[in-house]
N, C-alpha and C positions, 0 to 999 in steps of 0.2 A: 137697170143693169148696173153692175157694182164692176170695176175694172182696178187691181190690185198692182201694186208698181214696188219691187221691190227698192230696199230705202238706198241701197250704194248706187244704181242709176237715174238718183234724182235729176242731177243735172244733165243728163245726155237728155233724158224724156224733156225736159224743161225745155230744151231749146227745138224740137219737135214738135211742141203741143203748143207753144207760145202763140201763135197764129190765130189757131181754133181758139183759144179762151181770151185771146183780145175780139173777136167775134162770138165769142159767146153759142160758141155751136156743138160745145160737146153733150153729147146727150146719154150722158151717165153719170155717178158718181164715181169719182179717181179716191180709193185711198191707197193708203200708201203701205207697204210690211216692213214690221222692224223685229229684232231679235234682241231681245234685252239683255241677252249676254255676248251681245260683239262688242262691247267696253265703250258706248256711245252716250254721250250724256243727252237727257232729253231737251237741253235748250237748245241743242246746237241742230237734234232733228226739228225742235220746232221751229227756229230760223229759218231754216232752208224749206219749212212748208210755207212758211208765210211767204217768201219771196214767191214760189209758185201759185201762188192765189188758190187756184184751181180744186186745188187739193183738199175735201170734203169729210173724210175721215184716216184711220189709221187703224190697223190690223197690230196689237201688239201680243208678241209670238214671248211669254213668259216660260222659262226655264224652270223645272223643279228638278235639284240636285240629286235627289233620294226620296226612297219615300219613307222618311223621319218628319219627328213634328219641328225640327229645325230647320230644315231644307223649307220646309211650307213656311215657315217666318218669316227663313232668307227671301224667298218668292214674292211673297205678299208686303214688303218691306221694300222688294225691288220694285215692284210694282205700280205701289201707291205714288213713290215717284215721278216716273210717268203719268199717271191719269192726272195728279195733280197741274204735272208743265201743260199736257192736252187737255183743258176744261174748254177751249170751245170748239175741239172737233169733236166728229163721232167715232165714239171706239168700237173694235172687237177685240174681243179677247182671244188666244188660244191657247193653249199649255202644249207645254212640250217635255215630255219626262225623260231627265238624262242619265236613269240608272240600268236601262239596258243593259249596257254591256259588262256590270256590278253583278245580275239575276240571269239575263239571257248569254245566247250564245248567236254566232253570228253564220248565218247560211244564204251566199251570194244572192241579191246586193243586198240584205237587209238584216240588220239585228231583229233577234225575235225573242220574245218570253218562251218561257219551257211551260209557263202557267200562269193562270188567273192570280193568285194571292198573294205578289208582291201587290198589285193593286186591290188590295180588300177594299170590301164592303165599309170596315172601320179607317181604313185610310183614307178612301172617298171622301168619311163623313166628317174628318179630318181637314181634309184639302179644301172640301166643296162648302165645309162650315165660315173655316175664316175668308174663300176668296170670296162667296157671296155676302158675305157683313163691310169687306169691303167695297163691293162693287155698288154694293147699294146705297151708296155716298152721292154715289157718281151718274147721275141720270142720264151723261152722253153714252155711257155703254148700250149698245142693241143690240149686241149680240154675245154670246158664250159657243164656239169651237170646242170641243169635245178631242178626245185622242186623234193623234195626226195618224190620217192614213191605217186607220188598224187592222185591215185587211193582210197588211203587209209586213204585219212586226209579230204575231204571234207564230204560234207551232201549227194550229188547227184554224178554219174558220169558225167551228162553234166557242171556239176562247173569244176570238175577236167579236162576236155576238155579244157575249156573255159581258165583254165590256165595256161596249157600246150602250145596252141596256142599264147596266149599274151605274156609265154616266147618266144617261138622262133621266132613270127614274130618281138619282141623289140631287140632281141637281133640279128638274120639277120638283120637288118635295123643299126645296129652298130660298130658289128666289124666279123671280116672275121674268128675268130677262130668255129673251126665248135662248133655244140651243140648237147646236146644229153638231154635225159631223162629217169630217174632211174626207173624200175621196179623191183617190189621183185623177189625171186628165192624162187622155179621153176617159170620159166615164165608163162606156159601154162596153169597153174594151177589158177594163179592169172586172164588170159585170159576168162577161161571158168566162174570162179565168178562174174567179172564186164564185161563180156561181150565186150571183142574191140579185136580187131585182133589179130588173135592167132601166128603169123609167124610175129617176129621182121621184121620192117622196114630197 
């Protein structure tokens, strides 16, 4: 069991869990989520993990500004940063694409694509080219996050299919760290709304 602790209530959870990890009784891994565009430098997140001992890996939630071959530099440039200050915990990756509201339009609560081809096939292979050359440095990575929540950000579900797929067949065809893809919580709830398989894969 993996239990995700967002990174601004470090220290509330720290003086909570303090007890349990001088006993030695938690029985999961604690990482922690960061966003790498809330202007936080990674020594100062890895300080305060090490004071919490506890803390076993790190979910880092990577920003791409546009989908140009600049924005993917900016990203992977931000990026490398971090995995370098965390080389001894375990990472996840996630991407988070901030041209929405650039391509889409917005229909309560969610920004949505009007379409598949701001994220092409050849921007994937773009994206998924250099972030996997980088990641492959880094052997605490175990995991790659795929689009946030995409059930929720396009016009149609068969868009949101359509991109789901083009993540994971670009990224198997890349690099061997597994992948995965973010759905809200409750799961089943979001299942019975857009209609797709109710029982995680």
């Amino acid at each position: 069991m993996l239990i995700l602790i967002n990174a601004a209530f470090l220290g509330a959870w720290s003086g909570m869990t303090i007890q349990a990890v001088e006993a030695n009784q938690l029985p999961y891994d604690v990482f922690v989520v960061t966003h790498l565009n809330d202007d936080l430098e990674p020594a100062l997140i890895k300080s305060m993990l090490n004071d919490l001992q506890v803390v076993k890996g790190v979910q880092l939630c990577v920003w791409v500004g546009d989908n140009t071959t600049n924005a993917i530099w900016n990203a992977t440039i931000r990026l490398s940063r971090w995995l370098d200050e965390l080389a001894n915990y375990k990472i996840v990756i996630q991407c988070d694409y901030a041209f929405v509201e650039k391509y889409g339009y917005y229909d309560y609560p969610f920004w949505k694509y009007n379409n598949t081809a701001t994220l092409s096939q050849t921007w994937y292979n773009n994206w998924y080219g250099n972030l996997s050359e980088l990641l492959a440095k880094h052997e605490n990575v175990i995991l790659m996050v795929g689009f946030n929540e995409p059930y929720n950000h396009f016009k149609t579900k068969e868009m949101a299919q359509t991109i789901m797929k083009r993540e994971y067949l670009t990224w198997k065809n890349m690099s061997t760290i597994p992948f995965s893809t973010e759905f809200l919580i409750p799961y089943t709830y979001w299942a019975n709304y857009w209609d797709f398989q109710k029982t995680p894969l």
